[in-house]
C-alpha positions in Angstrom: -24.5 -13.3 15.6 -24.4 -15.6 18.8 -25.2 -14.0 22.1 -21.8 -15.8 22.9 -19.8 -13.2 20.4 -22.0 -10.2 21.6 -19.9 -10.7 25.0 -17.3 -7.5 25.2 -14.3 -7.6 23.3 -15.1 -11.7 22.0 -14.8 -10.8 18.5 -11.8 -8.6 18.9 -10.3 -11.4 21.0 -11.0 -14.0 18.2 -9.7 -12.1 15.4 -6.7 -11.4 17.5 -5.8 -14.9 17.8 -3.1 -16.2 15.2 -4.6 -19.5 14.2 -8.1 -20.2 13.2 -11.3 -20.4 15.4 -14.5 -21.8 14.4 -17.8 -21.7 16.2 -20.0 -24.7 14.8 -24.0 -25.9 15.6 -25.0 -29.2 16.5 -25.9 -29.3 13.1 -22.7 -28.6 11.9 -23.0 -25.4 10.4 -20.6 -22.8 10.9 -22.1 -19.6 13.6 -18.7 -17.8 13.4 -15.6 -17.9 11.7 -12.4 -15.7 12.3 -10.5 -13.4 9.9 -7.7 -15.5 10.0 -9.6 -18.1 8.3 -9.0 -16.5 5.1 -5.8 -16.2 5.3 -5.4 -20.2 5.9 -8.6 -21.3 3.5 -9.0 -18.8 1.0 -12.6 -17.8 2.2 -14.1 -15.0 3.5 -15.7 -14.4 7.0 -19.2 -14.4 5.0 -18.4 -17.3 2.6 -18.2 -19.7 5.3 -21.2 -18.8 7.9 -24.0 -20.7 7.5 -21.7 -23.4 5.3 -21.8 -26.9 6.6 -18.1 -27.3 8.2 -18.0 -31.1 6.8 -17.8 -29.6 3.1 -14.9 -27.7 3.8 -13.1 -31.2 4.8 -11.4 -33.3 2.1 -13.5 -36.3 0.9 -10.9 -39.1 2.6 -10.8 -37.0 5.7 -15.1 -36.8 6.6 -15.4 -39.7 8.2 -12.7 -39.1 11.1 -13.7 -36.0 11.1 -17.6 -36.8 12.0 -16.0 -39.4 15.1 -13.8 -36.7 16.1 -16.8 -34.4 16.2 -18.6 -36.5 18.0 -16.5 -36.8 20.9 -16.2 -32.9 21.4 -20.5 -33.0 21.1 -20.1 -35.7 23.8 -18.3 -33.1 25.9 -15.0 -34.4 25.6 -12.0 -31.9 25.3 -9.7 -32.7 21.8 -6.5 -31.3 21.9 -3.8 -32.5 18.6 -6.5 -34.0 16.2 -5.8 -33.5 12.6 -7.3 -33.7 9.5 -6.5 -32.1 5.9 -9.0 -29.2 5.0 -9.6 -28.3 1.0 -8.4 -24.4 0.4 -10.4 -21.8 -1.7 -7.7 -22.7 -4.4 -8.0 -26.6 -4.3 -4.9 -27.3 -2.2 -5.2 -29.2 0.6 -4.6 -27.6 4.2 -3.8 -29.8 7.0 -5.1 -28.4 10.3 -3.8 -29.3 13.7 -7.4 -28.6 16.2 -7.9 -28.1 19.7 -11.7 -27.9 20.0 -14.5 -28.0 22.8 -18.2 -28.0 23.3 -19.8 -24.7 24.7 -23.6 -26.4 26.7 -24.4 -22.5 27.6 -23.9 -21.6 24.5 -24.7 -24.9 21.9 -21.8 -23.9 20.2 -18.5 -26.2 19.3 -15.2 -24.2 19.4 -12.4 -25.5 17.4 -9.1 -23.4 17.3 -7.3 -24.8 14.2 -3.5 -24.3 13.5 -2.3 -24.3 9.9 0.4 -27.4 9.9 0.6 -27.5 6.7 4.7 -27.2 6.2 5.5 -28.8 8.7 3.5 -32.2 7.3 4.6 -31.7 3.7 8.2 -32.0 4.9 9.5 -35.0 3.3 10.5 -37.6 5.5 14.8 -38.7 5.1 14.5 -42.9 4.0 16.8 -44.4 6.0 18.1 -46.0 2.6 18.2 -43.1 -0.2 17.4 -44.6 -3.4 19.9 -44.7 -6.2 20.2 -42.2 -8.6 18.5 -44.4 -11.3 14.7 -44.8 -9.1 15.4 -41.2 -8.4 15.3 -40.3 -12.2 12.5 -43.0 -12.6 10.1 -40.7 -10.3 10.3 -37.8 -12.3 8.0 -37.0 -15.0 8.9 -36.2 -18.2 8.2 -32.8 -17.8 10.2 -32.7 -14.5 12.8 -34.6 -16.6 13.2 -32.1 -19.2 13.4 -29.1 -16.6 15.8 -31.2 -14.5 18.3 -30.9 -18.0 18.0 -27.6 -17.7 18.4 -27.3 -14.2 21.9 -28.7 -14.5 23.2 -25.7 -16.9 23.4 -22.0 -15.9 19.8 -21.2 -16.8 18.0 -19.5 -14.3 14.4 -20.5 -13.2 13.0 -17.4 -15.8 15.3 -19.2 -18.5 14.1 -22.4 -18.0 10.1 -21.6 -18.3 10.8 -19.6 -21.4 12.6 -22.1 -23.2 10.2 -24.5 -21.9 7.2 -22.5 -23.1 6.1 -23.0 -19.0 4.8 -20.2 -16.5 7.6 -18.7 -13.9 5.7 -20.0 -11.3 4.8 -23.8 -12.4 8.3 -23.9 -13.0 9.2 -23.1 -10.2 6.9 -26.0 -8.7 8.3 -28.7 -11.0 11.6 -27.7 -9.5 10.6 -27.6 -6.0 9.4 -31.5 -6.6 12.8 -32.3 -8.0 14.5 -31.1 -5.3 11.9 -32.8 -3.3 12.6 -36.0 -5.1 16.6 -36.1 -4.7 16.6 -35.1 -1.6 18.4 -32.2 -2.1 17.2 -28.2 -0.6 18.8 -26.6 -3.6 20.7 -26.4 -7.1 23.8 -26.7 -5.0 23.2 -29.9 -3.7 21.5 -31.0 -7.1 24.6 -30.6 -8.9 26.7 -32.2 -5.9 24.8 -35.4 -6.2 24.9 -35.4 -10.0 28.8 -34.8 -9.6 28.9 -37.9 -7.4 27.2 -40.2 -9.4 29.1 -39.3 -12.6 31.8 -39.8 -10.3 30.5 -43.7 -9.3 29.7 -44.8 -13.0 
C-alpha cells in the first residue's frame, strides 16, 4: 500500500467516488485500484494490483493510450481522453479519463468514467436506408427472429421456438431494433406497416 493511500480517510474517499480511480507506476503497473472498478471491469481490487494497466486496454486502443500516458508522466493534466477498456467478460468498455501525475508520490491518478451507453448510441443517418439494405444487414439468425418478432410471440416464445437462450435473444433483438432504427416492437411493426404500405 502507498504511503499516498495510508493518508486519513484516502481509501474511504476513493472508494466513495462513483467512477473509477486508478493509481499507476512509472512502470505502468497498477499500485491501487478502487471498488468501483469491479463494478465497471469485472475485476476485483486484488486481480488488478500489480497487473500492467496497458493489458487491460483493447489491442487497437495501446498505442494512444501509451501517448496519452506519456503526457500525464510529462506532468501535463488530461481531462476528456478516451479509450475502450476489455471487461472481465470480453466486452469492451469505453472509459472517459481525467488523470494526473502525483511527483511526491510517483504515482499517476486516472479517474475513469464508464461512457459506455452513451457511445454505443447509434448515430440517426441523415438519410435512413430503405427497408431492403435494412433487411440486407441482418443476419440470418437476426432474420429468422425478426419473423417472429412481427407475430404476437413474446421474447421467451421466440427463443424456445428458436432453440436460443432468453437472453441471446434478447440481444439479437436489441441489434434489430438497433438496425431499423426503431427503440421498440412498436415502432418495428410501424415501419413494416409503412413499407407494406409503399410496395
Amino acid at each position: 500500500m502507498t504511503k499516498l493511500l495510508k493518508e486519513d480517510g484516502a481509501i474511504a474517499l476513493a472508494d466513495s467516488i462513483p467512477d473509477a480511480v486508478f493509481l499507476v507506476d512509472q512502470t505502468g503497473q497498477i499500485r491501487y485500484a478502487n471498488t468501483v472498478c469491479e463494478e465497471i471491469l469485472g475485476y476485483r481490487q486484488s486481480d488488478l494490483v500489480g497487473q500492467l494497466v496497458l493489458e487491460l486496454v483493447v489491442p487497437a486502443d495501446r498505442e494512444k493510450t501509451l501517448r496519452e500516458a506519456g503526457r500525464v508522466l510529462a506532468g501535463n493534466k488530461r481531462v476528456g481522453f478516451e479509450n475502450r477498456y476489455r471487461h472481465r467478460n470480453g466486452a469492451d468498455v469505453h472509459l472517459s479519463w481525467s488523470a494526473q501525475w502525483h511527483a511526491a508520490h510517483e504515482l499517476r491518478i486516472g479517474v475513469a468514467r464508464d461512457v459506455t451507453a452513451q457511445r454505443q448510441t447509434p448515430a440517426i443517418p441523415p438519410h435512413p436506408p430503405d427497408h431492403a439494405s435494412r433487411l440486407d444487414a441482418l443476419a440470418p439468425h437476426e432474420r429468422r427472429v425478426l419473423n417472429l418478432l412481427l407475430t404476437e410471440a413474446g421474447e421467451k416464445q421466440i427463443a424456445e421456438q428458436l432453440g436460443l437462450a432468453v437472453s441471446t435473444t434478447h440481444s439479437y433483438i436489441t441489434g434489430i431494433y438497433r438496425k431499423f432504427g426503431v427503440r421498440g416492437r412498436a415502432g418495428l411493426m410501424s415501419l413494416w406497416l409503412r413499407h407494406l404500405l409503399h410496395d
